[in-house]
VMD Tcl script that builds the backbone (N, CA, C; Angstrom):
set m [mol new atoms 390]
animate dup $m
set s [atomselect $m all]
$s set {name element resname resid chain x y z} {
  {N N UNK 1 A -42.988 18.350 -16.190}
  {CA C UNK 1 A -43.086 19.727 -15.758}
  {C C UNK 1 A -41.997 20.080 -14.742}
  {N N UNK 2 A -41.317 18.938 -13.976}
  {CA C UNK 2 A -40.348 19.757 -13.457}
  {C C UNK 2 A -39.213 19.361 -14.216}
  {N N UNK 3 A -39.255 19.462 -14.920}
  {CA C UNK 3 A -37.951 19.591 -15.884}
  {C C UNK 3 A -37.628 21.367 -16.052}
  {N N UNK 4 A -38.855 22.021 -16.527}
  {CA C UNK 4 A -38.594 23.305 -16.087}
  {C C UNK 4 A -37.821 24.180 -15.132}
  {N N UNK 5 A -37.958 23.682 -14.301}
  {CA C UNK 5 A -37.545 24.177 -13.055}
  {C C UNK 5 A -36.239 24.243 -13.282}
  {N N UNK 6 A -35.230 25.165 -12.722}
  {CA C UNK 6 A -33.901 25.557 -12.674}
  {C C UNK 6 A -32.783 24.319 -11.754}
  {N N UNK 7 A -32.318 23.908 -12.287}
  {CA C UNK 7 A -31.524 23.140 -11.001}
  {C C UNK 7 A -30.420 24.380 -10.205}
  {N N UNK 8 A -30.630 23.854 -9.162}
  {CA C UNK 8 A -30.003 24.444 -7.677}
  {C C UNK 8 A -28.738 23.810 -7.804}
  {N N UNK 9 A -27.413 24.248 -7.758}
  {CA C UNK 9 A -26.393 23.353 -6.899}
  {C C UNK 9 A -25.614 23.842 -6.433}
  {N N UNK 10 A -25.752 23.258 -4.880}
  {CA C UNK 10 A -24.902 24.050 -4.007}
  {C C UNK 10 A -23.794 23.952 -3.936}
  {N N UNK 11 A -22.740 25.263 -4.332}
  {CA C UNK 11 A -21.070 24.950 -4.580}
  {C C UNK 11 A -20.948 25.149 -3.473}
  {N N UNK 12 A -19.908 24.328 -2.390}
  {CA C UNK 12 A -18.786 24.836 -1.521}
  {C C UNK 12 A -17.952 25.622 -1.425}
  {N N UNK 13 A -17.872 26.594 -0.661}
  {CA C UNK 13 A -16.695 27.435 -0.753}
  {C C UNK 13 A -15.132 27.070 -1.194}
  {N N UNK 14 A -14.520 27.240 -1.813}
  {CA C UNK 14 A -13.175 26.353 -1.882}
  {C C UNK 14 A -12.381 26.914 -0.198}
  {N N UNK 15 A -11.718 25.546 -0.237}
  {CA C UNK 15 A -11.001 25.472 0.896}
  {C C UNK 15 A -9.979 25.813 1.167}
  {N N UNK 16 A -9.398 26.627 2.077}
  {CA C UNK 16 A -7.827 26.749 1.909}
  {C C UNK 16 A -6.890 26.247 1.621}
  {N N UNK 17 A -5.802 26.592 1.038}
  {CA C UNK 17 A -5.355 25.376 0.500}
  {C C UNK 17 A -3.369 25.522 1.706}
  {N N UNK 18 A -3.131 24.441 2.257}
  {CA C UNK 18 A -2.086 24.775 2.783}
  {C C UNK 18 A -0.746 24.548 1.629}
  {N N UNK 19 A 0.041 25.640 1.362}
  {CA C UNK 19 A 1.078 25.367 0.233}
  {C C UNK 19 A 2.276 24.536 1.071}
  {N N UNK 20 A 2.328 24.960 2.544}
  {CA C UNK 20 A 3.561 24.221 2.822}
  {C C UNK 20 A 3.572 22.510 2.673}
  {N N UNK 21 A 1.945 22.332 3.042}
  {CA C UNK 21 A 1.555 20.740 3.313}
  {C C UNK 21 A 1.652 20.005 1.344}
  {N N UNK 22 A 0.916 20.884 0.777}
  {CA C UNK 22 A 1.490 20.212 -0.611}
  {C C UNK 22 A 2.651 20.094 -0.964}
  {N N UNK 23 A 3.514 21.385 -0.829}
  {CA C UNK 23 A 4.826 20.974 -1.198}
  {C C UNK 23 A 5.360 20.243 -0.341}
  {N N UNK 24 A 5.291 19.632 0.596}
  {CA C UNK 24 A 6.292 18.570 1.451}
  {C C UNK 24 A 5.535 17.077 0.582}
  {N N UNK 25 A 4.089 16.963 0.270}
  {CA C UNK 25 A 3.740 16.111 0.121}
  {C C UNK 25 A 4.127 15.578 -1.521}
  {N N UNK 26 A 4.274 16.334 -2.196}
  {CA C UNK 26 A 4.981 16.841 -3.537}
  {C C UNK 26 A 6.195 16.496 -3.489}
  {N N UNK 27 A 7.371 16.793 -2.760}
  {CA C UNK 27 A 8.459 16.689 -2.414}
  {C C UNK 27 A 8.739 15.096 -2.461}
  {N N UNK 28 A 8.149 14.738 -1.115}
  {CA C UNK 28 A 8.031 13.391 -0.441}
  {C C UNK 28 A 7.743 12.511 -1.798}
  {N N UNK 29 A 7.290 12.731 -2.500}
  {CA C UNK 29 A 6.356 11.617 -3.393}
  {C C UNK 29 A 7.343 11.324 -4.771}
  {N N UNK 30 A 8.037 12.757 -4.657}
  {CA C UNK 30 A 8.825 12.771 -6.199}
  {C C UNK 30 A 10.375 11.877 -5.046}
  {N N UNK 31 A 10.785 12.135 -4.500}
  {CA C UNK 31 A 11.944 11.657 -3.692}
  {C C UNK 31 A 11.705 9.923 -3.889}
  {N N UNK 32 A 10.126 9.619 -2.910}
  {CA C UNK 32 A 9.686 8.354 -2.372}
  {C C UNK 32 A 10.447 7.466 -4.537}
  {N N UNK 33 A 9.543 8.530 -5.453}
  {CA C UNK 33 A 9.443 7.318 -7.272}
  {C C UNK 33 A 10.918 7.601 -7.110}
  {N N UNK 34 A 11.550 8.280 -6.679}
  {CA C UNK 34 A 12.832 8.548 -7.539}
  {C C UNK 34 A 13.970 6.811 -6.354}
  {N N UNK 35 A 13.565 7.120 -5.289}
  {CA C UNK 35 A 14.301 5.962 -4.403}
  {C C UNK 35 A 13.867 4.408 -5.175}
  {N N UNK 36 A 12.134 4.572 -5.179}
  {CA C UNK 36 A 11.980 3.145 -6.168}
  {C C UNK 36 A 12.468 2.831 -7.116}
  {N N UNK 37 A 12.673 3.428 -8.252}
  {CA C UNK 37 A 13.256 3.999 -9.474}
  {C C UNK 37 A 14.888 3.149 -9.312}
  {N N UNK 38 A 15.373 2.922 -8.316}
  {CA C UNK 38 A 16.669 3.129 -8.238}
  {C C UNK 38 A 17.295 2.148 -6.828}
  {N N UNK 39 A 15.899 1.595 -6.271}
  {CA C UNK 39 A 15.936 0.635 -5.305}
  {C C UNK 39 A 16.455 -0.808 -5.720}
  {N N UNK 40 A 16.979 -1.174 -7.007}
  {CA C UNK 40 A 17.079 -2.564 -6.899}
  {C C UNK 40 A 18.361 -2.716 -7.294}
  {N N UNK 41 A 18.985 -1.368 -7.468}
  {CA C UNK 41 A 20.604 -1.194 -7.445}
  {C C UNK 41 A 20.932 -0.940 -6.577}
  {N N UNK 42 A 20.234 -0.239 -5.203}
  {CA C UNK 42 A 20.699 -0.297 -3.807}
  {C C UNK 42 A 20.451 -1.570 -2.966}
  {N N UNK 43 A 19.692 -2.215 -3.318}
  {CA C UNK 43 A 19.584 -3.611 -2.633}
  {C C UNK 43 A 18.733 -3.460 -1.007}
  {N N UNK 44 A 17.489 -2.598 -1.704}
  {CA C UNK 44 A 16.835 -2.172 -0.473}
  {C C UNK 44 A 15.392 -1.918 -1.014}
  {N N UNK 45 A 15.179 -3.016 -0.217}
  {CA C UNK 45 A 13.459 -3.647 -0.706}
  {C C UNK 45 A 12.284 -2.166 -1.216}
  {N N UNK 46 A 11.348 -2.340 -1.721}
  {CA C UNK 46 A 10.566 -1.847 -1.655}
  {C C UNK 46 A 9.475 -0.896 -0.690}
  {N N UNK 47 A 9.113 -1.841 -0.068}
  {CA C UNK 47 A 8.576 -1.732 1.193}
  {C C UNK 47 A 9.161 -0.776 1.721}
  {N N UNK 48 A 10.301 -1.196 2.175}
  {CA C UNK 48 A 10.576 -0.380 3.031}
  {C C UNK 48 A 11.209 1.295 3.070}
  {N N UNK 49 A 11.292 1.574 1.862}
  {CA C UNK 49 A 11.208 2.569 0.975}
  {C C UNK 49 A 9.832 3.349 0.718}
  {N N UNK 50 A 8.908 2.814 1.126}
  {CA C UNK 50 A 7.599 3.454 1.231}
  {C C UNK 50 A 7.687 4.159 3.013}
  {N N UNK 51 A 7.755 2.510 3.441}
  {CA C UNK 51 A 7.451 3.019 4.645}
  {C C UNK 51 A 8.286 3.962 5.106}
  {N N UNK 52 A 9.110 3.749 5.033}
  {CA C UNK 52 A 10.534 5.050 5.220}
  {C C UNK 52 A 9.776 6.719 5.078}
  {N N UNK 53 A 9.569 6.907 3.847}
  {CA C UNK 53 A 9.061 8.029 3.290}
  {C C UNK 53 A 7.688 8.525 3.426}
  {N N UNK 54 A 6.664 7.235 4.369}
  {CA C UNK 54 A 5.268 7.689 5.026}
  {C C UNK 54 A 5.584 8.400 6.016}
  {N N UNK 55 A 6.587 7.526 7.264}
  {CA C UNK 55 A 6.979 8.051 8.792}
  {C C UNK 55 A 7.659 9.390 8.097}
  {N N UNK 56 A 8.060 10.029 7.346}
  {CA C UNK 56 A 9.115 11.108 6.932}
  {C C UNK 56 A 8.188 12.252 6.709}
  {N N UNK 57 A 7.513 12.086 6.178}
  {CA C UNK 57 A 5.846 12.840 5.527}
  {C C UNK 57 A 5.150 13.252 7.076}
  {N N UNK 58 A 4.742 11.627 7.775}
  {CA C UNK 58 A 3.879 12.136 8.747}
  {C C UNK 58 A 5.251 12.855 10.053}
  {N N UNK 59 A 5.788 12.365 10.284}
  {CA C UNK 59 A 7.241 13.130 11.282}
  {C C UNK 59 A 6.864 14.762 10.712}
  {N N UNK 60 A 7.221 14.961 9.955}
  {CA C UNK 60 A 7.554 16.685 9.617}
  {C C UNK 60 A 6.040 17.193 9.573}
  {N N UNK 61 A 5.256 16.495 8.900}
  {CA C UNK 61 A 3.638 17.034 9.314}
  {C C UNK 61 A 2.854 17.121 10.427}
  {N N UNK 62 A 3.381 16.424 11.339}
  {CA C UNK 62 A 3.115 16.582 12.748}
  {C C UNK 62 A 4.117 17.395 13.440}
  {N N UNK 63 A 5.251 17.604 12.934}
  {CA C UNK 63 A 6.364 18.462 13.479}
  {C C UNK 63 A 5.692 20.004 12.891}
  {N N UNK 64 A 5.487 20.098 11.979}
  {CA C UNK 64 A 4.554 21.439 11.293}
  {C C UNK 64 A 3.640 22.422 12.195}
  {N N UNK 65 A 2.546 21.201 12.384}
  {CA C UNK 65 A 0.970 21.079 13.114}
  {C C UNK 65 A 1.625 21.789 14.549}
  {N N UNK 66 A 2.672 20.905 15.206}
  {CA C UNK 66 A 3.410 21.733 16.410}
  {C C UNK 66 A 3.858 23.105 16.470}
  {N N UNK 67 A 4.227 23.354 15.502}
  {CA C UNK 67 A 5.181 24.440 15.493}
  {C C UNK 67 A 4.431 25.398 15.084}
  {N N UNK 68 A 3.191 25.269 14.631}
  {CA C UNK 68 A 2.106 26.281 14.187}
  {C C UNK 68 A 0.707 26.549 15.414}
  {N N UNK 69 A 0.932 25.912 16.211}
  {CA C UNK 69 A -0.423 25.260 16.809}
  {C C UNK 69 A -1.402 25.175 16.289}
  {N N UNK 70 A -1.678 24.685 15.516}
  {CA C UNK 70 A -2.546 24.082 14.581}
  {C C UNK 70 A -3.253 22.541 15.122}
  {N N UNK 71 A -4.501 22.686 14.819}
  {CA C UNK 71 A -5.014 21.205 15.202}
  {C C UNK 71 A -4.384 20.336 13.852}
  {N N UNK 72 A -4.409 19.239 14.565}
  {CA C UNK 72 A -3.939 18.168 13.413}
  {C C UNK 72 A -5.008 17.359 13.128}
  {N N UNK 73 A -6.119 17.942 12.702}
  {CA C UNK 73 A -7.321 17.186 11.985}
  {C C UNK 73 A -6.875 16.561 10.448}
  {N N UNK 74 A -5.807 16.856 10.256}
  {CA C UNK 74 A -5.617 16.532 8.732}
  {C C UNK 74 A -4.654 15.248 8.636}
  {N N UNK 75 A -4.012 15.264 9.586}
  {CA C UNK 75 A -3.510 13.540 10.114}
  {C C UNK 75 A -4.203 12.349 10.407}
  {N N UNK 76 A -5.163 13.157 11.436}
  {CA C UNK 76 A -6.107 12.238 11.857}
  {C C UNK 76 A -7.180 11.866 10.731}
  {N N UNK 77 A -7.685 12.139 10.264}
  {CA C UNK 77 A -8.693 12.546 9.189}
  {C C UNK 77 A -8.148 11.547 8.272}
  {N N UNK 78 A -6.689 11.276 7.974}
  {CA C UNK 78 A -5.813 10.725 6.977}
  {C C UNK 78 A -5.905 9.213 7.335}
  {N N UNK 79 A -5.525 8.484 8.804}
  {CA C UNK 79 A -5.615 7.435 9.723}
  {C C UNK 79 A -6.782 6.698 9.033}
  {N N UNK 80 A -8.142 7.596 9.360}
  {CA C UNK 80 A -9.292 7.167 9.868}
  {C C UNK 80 A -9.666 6.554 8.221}
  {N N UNK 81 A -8.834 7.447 6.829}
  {CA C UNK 81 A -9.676 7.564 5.461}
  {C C UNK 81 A -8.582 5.737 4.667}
  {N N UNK 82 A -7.565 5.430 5.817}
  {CA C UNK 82 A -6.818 4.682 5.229}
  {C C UNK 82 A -7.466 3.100 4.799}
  {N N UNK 83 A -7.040 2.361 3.810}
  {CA C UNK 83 A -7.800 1.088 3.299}
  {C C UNK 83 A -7.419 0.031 4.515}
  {N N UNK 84 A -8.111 -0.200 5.239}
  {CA C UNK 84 A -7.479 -1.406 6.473}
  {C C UNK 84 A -7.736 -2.700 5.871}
  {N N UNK 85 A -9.037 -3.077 5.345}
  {CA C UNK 85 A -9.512 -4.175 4.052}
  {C C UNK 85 A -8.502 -4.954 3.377}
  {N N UNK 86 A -7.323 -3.789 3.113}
  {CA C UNK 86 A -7.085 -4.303 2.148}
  {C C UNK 86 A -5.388 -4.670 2.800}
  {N N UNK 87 A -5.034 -4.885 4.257}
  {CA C UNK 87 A -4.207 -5.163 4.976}
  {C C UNK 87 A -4.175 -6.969 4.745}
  {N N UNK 88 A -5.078 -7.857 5.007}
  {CA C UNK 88 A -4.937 -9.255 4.695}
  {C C UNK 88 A -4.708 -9.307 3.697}
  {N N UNK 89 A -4.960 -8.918 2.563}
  {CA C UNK 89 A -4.507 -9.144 0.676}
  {C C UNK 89 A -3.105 -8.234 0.630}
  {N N UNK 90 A -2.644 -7.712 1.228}
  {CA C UNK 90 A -1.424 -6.957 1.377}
  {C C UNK 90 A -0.310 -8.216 2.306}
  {N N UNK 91 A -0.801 -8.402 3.401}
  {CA C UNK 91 A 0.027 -9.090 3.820}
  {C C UNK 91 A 0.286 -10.678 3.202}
  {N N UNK 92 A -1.033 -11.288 2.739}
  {CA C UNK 92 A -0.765 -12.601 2.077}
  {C C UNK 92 A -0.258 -12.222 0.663}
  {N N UNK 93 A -0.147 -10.957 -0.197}
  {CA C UNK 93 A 0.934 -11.029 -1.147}
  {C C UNK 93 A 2.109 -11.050 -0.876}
  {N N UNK 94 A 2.729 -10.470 0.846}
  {CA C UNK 94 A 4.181 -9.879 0.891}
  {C C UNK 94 A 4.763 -11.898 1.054}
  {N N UNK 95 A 3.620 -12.803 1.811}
  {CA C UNK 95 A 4.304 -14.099 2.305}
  {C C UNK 95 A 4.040 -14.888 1.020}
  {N N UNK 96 A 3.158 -14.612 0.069}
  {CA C UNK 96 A 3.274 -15.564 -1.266}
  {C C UNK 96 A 5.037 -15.396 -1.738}
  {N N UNK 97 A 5.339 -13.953 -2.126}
  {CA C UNK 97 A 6.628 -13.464 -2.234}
  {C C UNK 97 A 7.648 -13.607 -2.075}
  {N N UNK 98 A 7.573 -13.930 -0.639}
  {CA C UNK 98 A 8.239 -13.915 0.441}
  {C C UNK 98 A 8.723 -15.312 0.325}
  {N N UNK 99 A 8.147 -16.208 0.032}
  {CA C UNK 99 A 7.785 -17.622 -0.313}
  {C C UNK 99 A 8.851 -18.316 -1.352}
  {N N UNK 100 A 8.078 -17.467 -2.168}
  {CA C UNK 100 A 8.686 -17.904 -3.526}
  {C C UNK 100 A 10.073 -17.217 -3.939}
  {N N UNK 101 A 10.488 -16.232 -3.058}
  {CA C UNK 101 A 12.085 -15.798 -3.402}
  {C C UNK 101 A 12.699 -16.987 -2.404}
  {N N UNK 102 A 12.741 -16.924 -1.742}
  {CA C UNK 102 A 13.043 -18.066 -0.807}
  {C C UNK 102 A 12.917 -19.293 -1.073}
  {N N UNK 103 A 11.985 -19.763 -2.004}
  {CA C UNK 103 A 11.809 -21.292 -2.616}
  {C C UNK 103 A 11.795 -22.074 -1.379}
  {N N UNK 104 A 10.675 -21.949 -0.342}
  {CA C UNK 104 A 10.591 -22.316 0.825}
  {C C UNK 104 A 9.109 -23.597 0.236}
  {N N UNK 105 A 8.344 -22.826 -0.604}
  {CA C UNK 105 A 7.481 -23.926 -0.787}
  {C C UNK 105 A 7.420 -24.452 -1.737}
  {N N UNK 106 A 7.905 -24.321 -3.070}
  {CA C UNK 106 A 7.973 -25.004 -3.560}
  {C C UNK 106 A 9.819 -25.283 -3.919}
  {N N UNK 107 A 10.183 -25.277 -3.275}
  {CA C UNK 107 A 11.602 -26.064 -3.044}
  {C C UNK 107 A 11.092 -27.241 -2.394}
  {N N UNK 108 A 10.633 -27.571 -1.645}
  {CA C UNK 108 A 10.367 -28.712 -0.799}
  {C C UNK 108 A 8.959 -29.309 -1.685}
  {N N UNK 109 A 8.573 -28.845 -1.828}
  {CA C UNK 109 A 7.195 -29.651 -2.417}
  {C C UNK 109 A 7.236 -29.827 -3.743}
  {N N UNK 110 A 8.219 -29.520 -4.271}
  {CA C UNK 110 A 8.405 -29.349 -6.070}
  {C C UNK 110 A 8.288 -30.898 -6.398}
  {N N UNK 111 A 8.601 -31.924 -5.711}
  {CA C UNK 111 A 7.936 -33.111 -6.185}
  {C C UNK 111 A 6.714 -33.534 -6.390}
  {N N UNK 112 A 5.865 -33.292 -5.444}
  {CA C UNK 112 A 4.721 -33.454 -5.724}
  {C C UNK 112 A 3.965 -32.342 -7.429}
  {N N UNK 113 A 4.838 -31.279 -7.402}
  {CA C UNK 113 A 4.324 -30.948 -8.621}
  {C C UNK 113 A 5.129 -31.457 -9.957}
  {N N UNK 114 A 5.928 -32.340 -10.080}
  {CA C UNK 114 A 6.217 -33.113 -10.865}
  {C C UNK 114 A 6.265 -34.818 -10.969}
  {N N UNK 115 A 6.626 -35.491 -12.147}
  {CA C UNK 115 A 6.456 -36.829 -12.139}
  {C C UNK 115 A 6.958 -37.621 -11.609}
  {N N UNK 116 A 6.688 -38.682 -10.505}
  {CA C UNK 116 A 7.712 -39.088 -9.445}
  {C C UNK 116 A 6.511 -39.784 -8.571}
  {N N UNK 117 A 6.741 -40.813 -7.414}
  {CA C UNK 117 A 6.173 -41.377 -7.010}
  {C C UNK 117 A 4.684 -40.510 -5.853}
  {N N UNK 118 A 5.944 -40.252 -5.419}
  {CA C UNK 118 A 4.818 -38.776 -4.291}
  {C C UNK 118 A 3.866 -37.864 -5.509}
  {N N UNK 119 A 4.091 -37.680 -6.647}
  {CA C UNK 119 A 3.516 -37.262 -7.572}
  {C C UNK 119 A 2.484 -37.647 -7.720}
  {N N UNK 120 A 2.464 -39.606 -7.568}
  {CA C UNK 120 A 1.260 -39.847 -8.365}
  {C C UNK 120 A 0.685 -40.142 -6.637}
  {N N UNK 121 A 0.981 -40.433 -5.544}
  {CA C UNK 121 A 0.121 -40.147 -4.594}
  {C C UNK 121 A -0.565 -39.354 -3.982}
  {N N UNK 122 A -0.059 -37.903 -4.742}
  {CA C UNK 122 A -1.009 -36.640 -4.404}
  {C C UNK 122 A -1.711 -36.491 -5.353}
  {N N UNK 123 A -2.183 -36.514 -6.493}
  {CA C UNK 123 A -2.629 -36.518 -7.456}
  {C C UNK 123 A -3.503 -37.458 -7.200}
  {N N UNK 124 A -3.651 -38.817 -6.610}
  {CA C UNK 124 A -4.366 -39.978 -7.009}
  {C C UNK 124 A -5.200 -39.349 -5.294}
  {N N UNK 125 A -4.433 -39.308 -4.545}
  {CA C UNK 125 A -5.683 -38.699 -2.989}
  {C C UNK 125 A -6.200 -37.433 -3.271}
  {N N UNK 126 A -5.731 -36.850 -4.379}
  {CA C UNK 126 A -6.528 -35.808 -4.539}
  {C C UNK 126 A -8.177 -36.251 -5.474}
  {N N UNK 127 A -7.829 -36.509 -6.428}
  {CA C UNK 127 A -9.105 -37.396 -7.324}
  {C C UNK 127 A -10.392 -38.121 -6.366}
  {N N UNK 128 A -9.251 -38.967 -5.435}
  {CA C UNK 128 A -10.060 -39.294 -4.120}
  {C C UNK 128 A -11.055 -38.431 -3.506}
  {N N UNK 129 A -10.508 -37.503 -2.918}
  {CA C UNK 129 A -10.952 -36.417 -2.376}
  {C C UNK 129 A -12.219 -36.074 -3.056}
  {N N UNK 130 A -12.221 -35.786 -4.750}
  {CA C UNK 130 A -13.478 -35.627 -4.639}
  {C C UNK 130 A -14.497 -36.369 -5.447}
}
mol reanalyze $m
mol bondsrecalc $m
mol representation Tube
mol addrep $m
């Protein structure tokens, strides 16, 4: 019987929408693919091509917020909504990477992963082990 009943749902008013803040963010984003796109013929990492183009985004969006007096709830708001979680799985991919262009670990340890005396002593204390 209450299936009858009408469902209610309460729409939100739509929100204003700021055009200057999309188009910079629009801007920023098509610039940011187009630098990746084209980063490994400039010889200028990744990374830092993001980060470049976050500080560039938030610089002029806080330069905006100033120049309008405008609260900057939409920065802050941005901070607070960011993945922090996912900062340790971010940073232990950049040093796996980091690692392995460098052949820091397995340059030096590449014996033990092949056939050779130290081979069969890690292999044989490992079995040990369990």
């Amino acid at each position: 019987k209450t299936l009858k009943n009408p469902i209610n749902c309460d729409v939100l008013p739509p929100t204003k929408k700021n055009r200057f803040l999309i188009g910079l963010g629009l801007s920023v984003l098509l610039c940011c693919t187009t630098m990746l796109t084209v980063s490994g013929y400039l010889n200028i990492e990744m990374w830092q091509i993001c980060l470049c183009f976050a500080f560039i985004v938030f610089l002029i969006a806080a330069l905006y917020f100033l120049a309008t007096k405008q609260r900057a709830t939409v920065i802050k708001s941005t901070f607070k909504r960011l993945p922090y979680l996912l900062a340790p799985f971010i940073l232990s991919m950049f040093v796996d990477g980091f690692s392995v262009r460098k052949k820091w670990f397995y340059g030096k340890n590449r014996t033990i992963f092949i056939n050779g005396q130290q081979s069969f002593f890690f292999w044989g204390g490992f079995i040990l082990v369990l």
